[in-house]
Structure formats: C-alpha cells, structure tokens
C-alpha positions as CSV (number, residue, x, y, z in Angstrom):
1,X,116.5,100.6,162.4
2,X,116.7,98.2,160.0
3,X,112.9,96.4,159.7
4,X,112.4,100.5,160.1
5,X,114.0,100.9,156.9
6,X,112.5,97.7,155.0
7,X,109.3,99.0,156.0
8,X,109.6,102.1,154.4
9,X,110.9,100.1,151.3
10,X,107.8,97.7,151.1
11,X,105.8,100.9,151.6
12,X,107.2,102.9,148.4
13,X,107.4,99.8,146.3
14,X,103.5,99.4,147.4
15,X,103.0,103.2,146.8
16,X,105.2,102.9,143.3
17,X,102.9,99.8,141.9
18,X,99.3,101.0,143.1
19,X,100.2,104.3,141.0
20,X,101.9,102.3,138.3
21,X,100.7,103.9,134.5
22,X,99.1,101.2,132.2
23,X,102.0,99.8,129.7
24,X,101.0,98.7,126.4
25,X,102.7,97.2,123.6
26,X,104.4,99.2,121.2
27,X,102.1,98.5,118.5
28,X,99.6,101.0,120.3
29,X,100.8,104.0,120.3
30,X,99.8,108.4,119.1
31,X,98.7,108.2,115.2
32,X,97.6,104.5,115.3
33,X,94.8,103.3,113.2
34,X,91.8,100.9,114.4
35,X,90.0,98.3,112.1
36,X,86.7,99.9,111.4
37,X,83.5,98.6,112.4
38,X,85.4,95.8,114.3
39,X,85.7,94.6,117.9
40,X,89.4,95.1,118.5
41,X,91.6,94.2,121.1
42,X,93.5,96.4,123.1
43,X,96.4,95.0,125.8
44,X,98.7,95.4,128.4
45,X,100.5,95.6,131.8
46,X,99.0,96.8,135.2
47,X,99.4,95.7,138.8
48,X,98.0,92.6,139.8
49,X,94.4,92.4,140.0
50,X,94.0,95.9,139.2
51,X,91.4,97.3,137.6
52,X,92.0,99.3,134.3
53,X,89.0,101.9,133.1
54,X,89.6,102.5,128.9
55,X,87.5,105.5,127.6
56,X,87.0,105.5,124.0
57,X,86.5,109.4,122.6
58,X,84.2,107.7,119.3
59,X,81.6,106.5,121.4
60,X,82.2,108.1,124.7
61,X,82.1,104.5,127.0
62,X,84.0,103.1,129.2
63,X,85.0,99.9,129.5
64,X,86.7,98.0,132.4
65,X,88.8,95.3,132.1
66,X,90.6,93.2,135.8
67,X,94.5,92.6,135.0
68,X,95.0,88.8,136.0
69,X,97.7,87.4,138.3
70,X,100.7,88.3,136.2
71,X,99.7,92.0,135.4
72,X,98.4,91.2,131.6
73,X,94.6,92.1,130.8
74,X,92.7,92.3,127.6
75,X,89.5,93.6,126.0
76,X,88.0,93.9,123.2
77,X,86.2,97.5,122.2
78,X,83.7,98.3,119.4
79,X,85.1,100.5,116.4
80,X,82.6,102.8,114.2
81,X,82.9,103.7,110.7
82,X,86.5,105.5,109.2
83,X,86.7,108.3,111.0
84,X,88.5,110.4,113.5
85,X,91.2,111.9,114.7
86,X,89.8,110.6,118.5
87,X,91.5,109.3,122.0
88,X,91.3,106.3,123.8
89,X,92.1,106.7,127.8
90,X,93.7,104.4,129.6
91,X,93.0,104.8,133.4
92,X,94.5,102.3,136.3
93,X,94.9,105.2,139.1
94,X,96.9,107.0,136.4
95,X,96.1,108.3,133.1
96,X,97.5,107.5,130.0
97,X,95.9,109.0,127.0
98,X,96.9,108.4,123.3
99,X,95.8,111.2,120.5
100,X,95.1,111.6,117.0
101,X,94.1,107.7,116.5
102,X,92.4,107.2,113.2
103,X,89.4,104.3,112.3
104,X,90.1,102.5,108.9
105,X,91.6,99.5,107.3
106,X,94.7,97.9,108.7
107,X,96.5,95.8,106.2
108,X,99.4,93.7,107.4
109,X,102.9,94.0,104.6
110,X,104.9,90.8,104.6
111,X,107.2,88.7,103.5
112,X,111.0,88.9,101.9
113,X,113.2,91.4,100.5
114,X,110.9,92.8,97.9
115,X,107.7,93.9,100.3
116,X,111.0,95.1,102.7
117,X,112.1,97.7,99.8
118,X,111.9,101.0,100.4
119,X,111.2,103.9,98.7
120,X,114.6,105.2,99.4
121,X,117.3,104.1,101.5
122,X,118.6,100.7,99.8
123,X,115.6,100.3,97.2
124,X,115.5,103.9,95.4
125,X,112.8,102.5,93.1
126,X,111.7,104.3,89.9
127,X,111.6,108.0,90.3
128,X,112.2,107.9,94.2
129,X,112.5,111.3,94.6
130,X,109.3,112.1,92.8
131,X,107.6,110.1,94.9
132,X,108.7,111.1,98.3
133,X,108.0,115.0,97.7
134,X,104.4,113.7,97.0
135,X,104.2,111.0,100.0
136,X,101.8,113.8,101.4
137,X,98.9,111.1,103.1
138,X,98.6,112.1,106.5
139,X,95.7,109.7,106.9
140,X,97.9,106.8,106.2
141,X,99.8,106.0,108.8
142,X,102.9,103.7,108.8
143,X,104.9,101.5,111.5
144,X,107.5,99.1,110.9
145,X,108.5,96.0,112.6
146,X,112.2,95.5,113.4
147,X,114.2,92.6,111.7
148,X,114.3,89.8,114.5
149,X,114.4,86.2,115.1
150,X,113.0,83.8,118.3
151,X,112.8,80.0,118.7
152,X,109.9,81.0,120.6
153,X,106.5,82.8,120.3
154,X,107.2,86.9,121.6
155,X,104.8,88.8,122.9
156,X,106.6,91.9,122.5
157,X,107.5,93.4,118.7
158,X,110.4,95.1,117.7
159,X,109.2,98.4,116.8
160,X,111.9,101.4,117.3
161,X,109.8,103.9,115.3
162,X,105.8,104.1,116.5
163,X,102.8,104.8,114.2
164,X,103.8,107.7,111.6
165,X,101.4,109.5,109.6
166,X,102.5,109.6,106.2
167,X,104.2,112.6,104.6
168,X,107.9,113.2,102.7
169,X,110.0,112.7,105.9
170,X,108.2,109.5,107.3
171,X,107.8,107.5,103.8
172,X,111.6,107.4,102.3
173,X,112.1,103.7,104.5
174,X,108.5,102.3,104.2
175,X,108.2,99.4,102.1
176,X,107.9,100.8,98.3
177,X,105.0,98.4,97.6
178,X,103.1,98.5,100.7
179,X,102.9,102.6,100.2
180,X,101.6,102.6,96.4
181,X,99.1,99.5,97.8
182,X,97.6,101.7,100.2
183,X,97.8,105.4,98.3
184,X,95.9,103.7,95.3
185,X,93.2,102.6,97.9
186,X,93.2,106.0,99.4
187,X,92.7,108.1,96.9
188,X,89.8,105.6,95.0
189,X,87.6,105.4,99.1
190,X,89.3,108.5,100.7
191,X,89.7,106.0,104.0
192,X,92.2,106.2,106.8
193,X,94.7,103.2,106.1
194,X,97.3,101.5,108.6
195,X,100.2,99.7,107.1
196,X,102.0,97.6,109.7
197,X,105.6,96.5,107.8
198,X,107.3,93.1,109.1
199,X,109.3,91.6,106.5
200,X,112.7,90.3,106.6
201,X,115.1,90.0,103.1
202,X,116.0,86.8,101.8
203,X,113.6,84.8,103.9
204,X,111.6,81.2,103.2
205,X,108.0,80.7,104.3
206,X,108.7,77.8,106.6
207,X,110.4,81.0,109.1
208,X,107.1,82.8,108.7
209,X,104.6,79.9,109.5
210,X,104.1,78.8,113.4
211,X,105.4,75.7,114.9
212,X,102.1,73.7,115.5
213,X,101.1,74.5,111.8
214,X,104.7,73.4,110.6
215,X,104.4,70.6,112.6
216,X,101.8,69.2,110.6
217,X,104.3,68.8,107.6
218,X,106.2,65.8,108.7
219,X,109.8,66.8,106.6
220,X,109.2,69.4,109.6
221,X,108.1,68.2,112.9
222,X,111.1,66.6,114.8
223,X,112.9,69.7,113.3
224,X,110.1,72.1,115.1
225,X,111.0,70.3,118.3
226,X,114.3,71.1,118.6
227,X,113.9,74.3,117.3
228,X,111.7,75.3,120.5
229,X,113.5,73.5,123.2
230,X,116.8,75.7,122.2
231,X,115.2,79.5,123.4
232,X,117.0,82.1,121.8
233,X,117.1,84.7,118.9
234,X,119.2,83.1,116.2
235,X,121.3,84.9,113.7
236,X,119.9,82.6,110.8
237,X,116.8,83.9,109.7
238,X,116.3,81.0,107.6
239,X,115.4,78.8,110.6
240,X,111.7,77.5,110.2
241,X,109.0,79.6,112.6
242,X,112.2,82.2,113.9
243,X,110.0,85.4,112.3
244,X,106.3,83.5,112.8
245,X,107.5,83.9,116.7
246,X,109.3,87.3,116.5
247,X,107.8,89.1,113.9
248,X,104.3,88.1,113.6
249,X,103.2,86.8,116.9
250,X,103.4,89.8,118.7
251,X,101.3,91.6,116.5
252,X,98.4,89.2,117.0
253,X,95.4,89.7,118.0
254,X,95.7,93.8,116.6
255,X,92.6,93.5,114.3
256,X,93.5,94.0,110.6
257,X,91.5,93.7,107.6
258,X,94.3,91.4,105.6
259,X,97.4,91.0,104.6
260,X,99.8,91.4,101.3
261,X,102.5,89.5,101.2
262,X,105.8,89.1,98.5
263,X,107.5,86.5,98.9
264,X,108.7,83.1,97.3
265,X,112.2,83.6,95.8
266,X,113.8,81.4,99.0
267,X,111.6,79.1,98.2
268,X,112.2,78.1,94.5
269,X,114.0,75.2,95.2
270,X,111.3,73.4,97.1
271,X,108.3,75.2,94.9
272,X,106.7,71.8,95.2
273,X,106.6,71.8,98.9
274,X,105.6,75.5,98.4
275,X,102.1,74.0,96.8
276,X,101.9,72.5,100.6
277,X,103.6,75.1,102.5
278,X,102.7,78.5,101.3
279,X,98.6,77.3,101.6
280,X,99.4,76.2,104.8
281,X,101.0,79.6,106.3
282,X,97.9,81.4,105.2
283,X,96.0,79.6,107.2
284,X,98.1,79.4,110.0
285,X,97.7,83.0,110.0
286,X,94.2,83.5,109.9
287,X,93.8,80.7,112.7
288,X,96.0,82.5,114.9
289,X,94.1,85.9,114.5
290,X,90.9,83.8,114.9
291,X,89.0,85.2,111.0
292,X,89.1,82.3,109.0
293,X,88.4,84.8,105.9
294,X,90.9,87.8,106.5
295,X,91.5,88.3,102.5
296,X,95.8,87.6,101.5
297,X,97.0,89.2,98.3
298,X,99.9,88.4,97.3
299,X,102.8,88.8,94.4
300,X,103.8,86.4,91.7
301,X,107.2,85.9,91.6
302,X,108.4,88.5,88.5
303,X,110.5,87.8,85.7
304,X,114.5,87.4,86.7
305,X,118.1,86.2,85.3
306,X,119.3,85.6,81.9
307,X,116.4,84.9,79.0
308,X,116.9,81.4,77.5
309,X,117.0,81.2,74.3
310,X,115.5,77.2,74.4
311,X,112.1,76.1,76.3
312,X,112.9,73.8,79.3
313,X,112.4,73.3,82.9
314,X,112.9,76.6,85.4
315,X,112.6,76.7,89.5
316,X,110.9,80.0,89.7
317,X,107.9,78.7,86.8
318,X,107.3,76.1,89.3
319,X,107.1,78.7,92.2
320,X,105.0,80.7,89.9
321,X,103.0,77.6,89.6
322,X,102.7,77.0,93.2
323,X,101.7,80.6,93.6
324,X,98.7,80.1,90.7
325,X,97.5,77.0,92.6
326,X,97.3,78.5,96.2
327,X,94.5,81.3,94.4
328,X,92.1,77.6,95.3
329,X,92.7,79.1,98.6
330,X,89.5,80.9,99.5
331,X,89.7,85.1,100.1
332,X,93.3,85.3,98.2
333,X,94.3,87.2,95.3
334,X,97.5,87.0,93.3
335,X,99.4,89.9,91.2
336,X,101.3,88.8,88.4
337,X,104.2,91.1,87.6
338,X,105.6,88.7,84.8
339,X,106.4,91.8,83.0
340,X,107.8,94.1,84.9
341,X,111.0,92.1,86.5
342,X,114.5,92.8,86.2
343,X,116.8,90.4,84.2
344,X,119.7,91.7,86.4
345,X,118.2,92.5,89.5
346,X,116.1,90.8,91.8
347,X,114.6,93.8,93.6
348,X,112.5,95.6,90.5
349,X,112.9,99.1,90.8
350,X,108.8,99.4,89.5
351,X,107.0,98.9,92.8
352,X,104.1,101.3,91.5
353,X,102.4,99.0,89.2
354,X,103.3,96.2,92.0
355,X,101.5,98.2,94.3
356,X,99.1,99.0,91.9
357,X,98.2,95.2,91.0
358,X,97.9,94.6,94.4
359,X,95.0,97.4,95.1
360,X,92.8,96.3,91.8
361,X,92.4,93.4,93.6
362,X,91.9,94.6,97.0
363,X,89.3,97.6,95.6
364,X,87.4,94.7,93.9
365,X,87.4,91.8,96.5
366,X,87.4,93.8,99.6
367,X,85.9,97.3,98.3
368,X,83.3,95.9,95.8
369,X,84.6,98.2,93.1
370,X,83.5,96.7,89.4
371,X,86.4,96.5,87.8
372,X,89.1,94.4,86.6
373,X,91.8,93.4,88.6
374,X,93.1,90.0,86.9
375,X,94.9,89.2,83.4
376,X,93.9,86.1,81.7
377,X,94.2,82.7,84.1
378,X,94.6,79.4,82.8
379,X,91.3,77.9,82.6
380,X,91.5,74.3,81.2
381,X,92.9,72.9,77.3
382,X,91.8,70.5,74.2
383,X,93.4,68.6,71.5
384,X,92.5,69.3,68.4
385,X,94.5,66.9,65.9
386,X,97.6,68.9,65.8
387,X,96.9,71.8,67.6
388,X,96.0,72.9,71.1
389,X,93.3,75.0,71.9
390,X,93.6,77.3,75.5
391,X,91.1,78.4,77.6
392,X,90.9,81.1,80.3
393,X,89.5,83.2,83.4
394,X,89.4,86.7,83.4
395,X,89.9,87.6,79.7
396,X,87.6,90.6,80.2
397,X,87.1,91.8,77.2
398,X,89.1,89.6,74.9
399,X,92.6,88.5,74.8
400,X,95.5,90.6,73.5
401,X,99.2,90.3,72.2
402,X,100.8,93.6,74.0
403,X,101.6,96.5,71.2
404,X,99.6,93.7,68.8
405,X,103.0,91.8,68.4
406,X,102.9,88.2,67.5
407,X,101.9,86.2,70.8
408,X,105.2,85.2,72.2
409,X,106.1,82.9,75.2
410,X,104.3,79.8,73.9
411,X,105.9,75.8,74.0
412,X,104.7,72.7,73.1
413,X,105.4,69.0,73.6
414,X,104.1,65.6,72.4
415,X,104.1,62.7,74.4
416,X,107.7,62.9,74.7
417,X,107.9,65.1,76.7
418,X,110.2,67.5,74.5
419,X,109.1,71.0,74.2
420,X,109.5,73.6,71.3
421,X,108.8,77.0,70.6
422,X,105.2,77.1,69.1
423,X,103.0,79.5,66.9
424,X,99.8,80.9,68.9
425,X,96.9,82.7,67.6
426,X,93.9,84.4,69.9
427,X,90.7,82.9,69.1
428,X,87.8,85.0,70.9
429,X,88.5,84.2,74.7
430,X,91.0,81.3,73.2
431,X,94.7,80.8,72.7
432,X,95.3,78.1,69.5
433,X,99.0,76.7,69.8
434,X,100.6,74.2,67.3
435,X,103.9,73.7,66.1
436,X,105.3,71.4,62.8
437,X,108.0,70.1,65.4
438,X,104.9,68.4,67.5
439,X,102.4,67.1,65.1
440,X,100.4,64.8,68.2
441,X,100.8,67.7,70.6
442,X,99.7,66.7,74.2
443,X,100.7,69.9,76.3
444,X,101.4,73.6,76.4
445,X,103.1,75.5,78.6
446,X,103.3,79.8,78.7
447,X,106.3,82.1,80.3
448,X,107.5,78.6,81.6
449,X,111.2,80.2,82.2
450,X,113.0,81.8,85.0
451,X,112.4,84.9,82.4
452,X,110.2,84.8,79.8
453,X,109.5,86.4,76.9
454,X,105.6,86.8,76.9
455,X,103.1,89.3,76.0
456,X,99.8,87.7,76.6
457,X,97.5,90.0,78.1
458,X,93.6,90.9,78.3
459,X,91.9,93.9,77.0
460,X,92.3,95.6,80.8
461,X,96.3,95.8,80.2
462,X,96.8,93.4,83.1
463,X,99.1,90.2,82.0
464,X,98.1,86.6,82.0
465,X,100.2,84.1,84.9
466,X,102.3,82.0,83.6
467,X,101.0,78.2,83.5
468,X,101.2,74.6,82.2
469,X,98.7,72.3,81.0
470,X,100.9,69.5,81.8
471,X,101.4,67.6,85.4
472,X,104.8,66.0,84.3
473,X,107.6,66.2,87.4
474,X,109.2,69.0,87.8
475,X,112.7,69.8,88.2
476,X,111.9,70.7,92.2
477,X,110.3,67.6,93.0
C-alpha cells in the first residue's frame, strides 16, 4: 500500500513539473518596456532540460531556448524600432503570455536619497499636486526596486509593485527626478520610456560598486573578503557592495540604454577617494551589463548648509570637484544644480529643472538634438601680472552674470595659499579675476563653498560647475 502510494506521489510531482508555467523574474512583467533596436535578454525558471518556445508579437518568431540542469535558461531576442503595445509568449507545455509591452528607451535611476524622492509621499517637491494631476504618460512606464541589502550577488530583485504605465495614481512615489528626466524626453521624441528606480537614501558609492571592482582599491580588498564570506542581508546599508548585490545585480543583463544617477553627499568626506571610486563604479557597471559605452548622467552635488561669509576649504566643493573630473570619463554627462539647492534642506524641493538638466544632456548626447545642455566648464587659466585670466567649455554664446549682477562667487590666492574674495569681469568667452589683497595671484577658485554665492552662467541660462585652478591638498585628503 505504501510503494502504491509513493508511486502515485512520484507520478503527480512528475505530472506537476512537466506542466510547470515558465517563471520569470519580476522585472518582466504586463506594461514592461524593451530597449529598442537591441538584442535583449529575457530569463527564467523551467524544468530541467525543458524546452521553452518564446513568441514575440513585433516580429512574429519564435525562438527556443533548452533550460540547463538547475531549471535557469536565457536568450537573447531582437527588438524593432519604439513601438507597440505587442506580447511576448512564453510556452514550456504551458502558456504564459505578457500584454501591452512597449519598445523604447530604458534608463536605469540611481543612487541616494535625492534620485529616491518622490513626487509625493516624503519629498512633495515644488507644486506636487500640479504635477501629479498632469502625470498623464501612459507610454512611460515606471517600476521600482525595493530598498535591500546582500553580502552577496541576488539574482532576484525586490520589486513589490510591477511595471506601471504612468498616469496621476501610479507617479505620486516615483522618484521626482527620474519622472521630469523622462517626460522632458517624451514630449521633445514622443518615444515609449522605461524608468527602472533602485536607489536607497543616505547611501555611499562603495555599497553600489561590486566586490571584484572594489577589490581593486586596496583600502578595500580584505574588507570585500569578509564582507562575502558572512552571507546575509545587513541592516547597514552603508556596507561597501550590500546594494551593488541586492539592488543592481538582479537587474543585469535587462538591456537599458543608460543610467542617471544622484548621488555623492555620503561621500563628501572621502571626495578624494571619490575621484577613484565614483569612475570606477561606472565602469563596474557597464562591465557587468557587457556595453562598455552605456551613456551615465549624473547630478552635481547642489548648493547646501549655512553661506560663509569668508572663502576657505569645503567637503562638498571637493565632491563637486571629483564629480567635474569623472566627466574625463567617456559617454558621461554631469548636471550642475549649483543654483537651485536648499540652504536648510538637503532634499531640494526643485526636481523639475534637475530633471530637466539631466534630459538636455541626454536629448543632445544620446538623441543628437543641437542644443545646449552645459553651462560654462572650467577650461584652463593664465597669469597676467596681477590678474588672472579664466578660460572655458561650453560658453555658448558668451558668458553672463545672472539678472547682469556683478559676477559673484570668485577667490583668489597668491602663493600663500590664502584666499580672498576677488573682483571678476567677463571678457568674451573669459573670466578676468584680481584682487588688491593678492597682488602675485597664482590661483582662482569659483562657488568653492559648501554653498556658494555664484551667478556665473552662459547665454543658454545653464550655470557654470564650480572649479579650482589650484591642485593644493584638500581638506579630504
């Protein structure tokens, strides 16, 4: 009766996996978008050497893919040009079908507290309420990662809520900047857009970045190894490659076409490490999703805590200044929001204009729109007896003092080393600086302060980064 029994047991459990549906991730789901004119991956769980027919409704193909020993398979399928709404089948015995998938431009949203910001909810940015009753894009679409941690690489994401076309009731929790990134976009190429949100508040790089790639930073190495022989999800998000492993590597290999990223404020004590660290996790990125070029745009760190009312050293310039040097990084793009911080709060209620920043430079770099997406970047400096002449990048039609004030936000220092407020007149495409205080100046620096008072700009209304001409040590080194 009772080998009976276990037979009939064996027999369902056979029965159960030969009719077993296809499971996939969570990141694939109804209202998804697809890179366009890509070959994306697609992933999941079957029975053991089973064979698993996908049916794509853009092209009408099939494509069959053998699961291996453990269940997992993976393809890759060919995407057309933006388009849709279509259907891709999934077929292993039994049919799973996923609707009203759109092909576009994925963009990855990372980093800290101020990409996290939402519309609503905790962040109620400038005229939330306005902007939610408008948040009518159904052909963006919207999925968020959960906050999570791991001391080793997932393969599963924390998603609660799946893809989400956009519209009043979906938007109020999305990251603020993320949204206004991809509506400016939208309404200048009329493309479907997929905004995948991971981002975790109050968070260094060093968590974001992957253990081989951090091990190649030797203040990090023996700390990676103990990291990763302690499995677990930690409480402390602060723990170098917890949100690389939880929050990132899940999402890999889901084609996107790049990522924005804001981030940096953990990491203003260390913003000379960040000149290491911050190129480093780009590329860490882009090796993992195997595209060496994937474009990352990302935010300056904005203006923040009391004004100073003397010149002198400041963590976040120097984070600003790490920022301005990882732009030598090829395919990245940086949005300086200098002007539109908060003294007295660290999450700026203006995410529009963040957003906004953000897009110029995708629609130019990505999109091939002429048009101007930069203020003025430090270009290079000469002595001229007792005055400093400036030069820049991306003055684009001349410099300007904003509402044609006096130029403020200008030091200078002779050789020792002591800086003072300075005069500074525009030139053409130059700045000249002097001051009586420093009559053999030797160096200049601009919005060098935690929060500056600066109103250099260019003719496009877009501000110039802050900058130094100087490579004296800093107070993070």
């Amino acid at each position: 009766m009772r080998s009976r029994i276990a037979f009939v047991l064996i027999l369902f459990s056979t029965f159960q996996n030969a009719s077993a549906k296809v499971i996939l991730p969570l990141l694939f789901s109804d209202n998804m978008v697809l890179q366009q004119k890509d070959n994306v991956a697609l992933w999941g769980q079957s029975t053991i050497a089973k064979s698993v027919v996908i049916t794509t409704s853009w092209n009408h193909k099939k494509f069959t893919v053998v699961s291996n020993a453990d269940g997992s398979w993976k393809i890759n399928v060919p995407t057309p040009k933006p388009g849709g709404p279509y259907t891709i089948t999934f077929n292993d015995g039994e049919e799973l079908v996923l609707n009203n998938i759109l092909i576009g431009e994925v963009w990855l949203c990372s980093g800290q507290s101020n990409m996290e910001m939402p519309i609503e909810g905790w962040g109620k940015i400038k005229n939330f309420k306005e902007e939610i009753t408008a948040a009518d894009f159904p052909n963006i679409r919207l999925i968020k990662v959960e906050k999570s941690t791991s001391t080793q690489p997932l393969t599963q994401a924390n998603i609660k809520e799946r893809w989400q076309p956009c519209s009043p009731k979906t938007v109020a929790d999305f990251s603020a900047v993320a949204y206004f990134f991809a509506r400016n976009i939208q309404q200048h190429h009329n493309i479907p857009i997929g905004l995948i949100q991971t981002a975790y508040s109050g968070t260094p790089a060093e968590s974001w970045t992957s253990g081989p790639a951090l091990k190649t930073m030797p203040e990090y190495a023996s700390l990676v190894d103990v990291i990763s022989s302690k499995p677990g999800a930690p409480n402390d998000s602060h723990i170098p490659t917890v949100l690389f492993n939880a929050m990132v590597n899940p999402l890999i290999p889901y084609a996107i076409r790049g990522v924005i990223w804001y981030q940096g404020e953990a990491n203003d004590r260390k913003a000379q490490q960040y000149k290491r660290l911050f190129p480093l996790l780009i590329n860490d990125w882009r090796k993992n999703w195997g595209n060496k070029t994937f474009p990352f745009f990302y935010v300056q760190l904005a203006n923040f805590t009391e004004a100073k009312a003397e010149p002198g050293g400041s963590t976040w310039a120097e984070l600003r200044e790490a920022q301005l040097q990882t732009l030598q990084v090829p395919h990245t793009g940086m949005a300086v929001t200098i002007d539109i911080g908060d003294a007295k709060d660290i999450h700026p209620k203006n995410k529009q204009d963040v957003g906004l920043r953000l897009a110029l430079i995708a629609r130019a770099k990505v999109y091939k729109e002429k048009l101007v997406y930069s203020g003025p970047i430090y270009r290079s400096y000469k002595i001229k007896s007792d005055k400093i002449e400036i030069m820049f990048n991306h003055t684009h039609g001349g410099l300007q003092a904003k509402n044609n004030d006096d130029l403020k936000g200008f030091s200078i220092a002779g050789e020792d080393k002591k800086f003072y407020w300075a005069h500074a007149r525009i030139k053409g495409n130059k700045i000249i600086v002097w001051c009586n205080k420093a009559e053999k100046p030797v160096a200049v620096r601009y919005a060098w302060a935690n929060n500056p008072e600066c109103n250099l700009y260019n003719k496009a209304g877009l501000p110039a980064s802050p900058f130094r001409t100087d490579t004296w040590k800093g107070i993070t080194e």
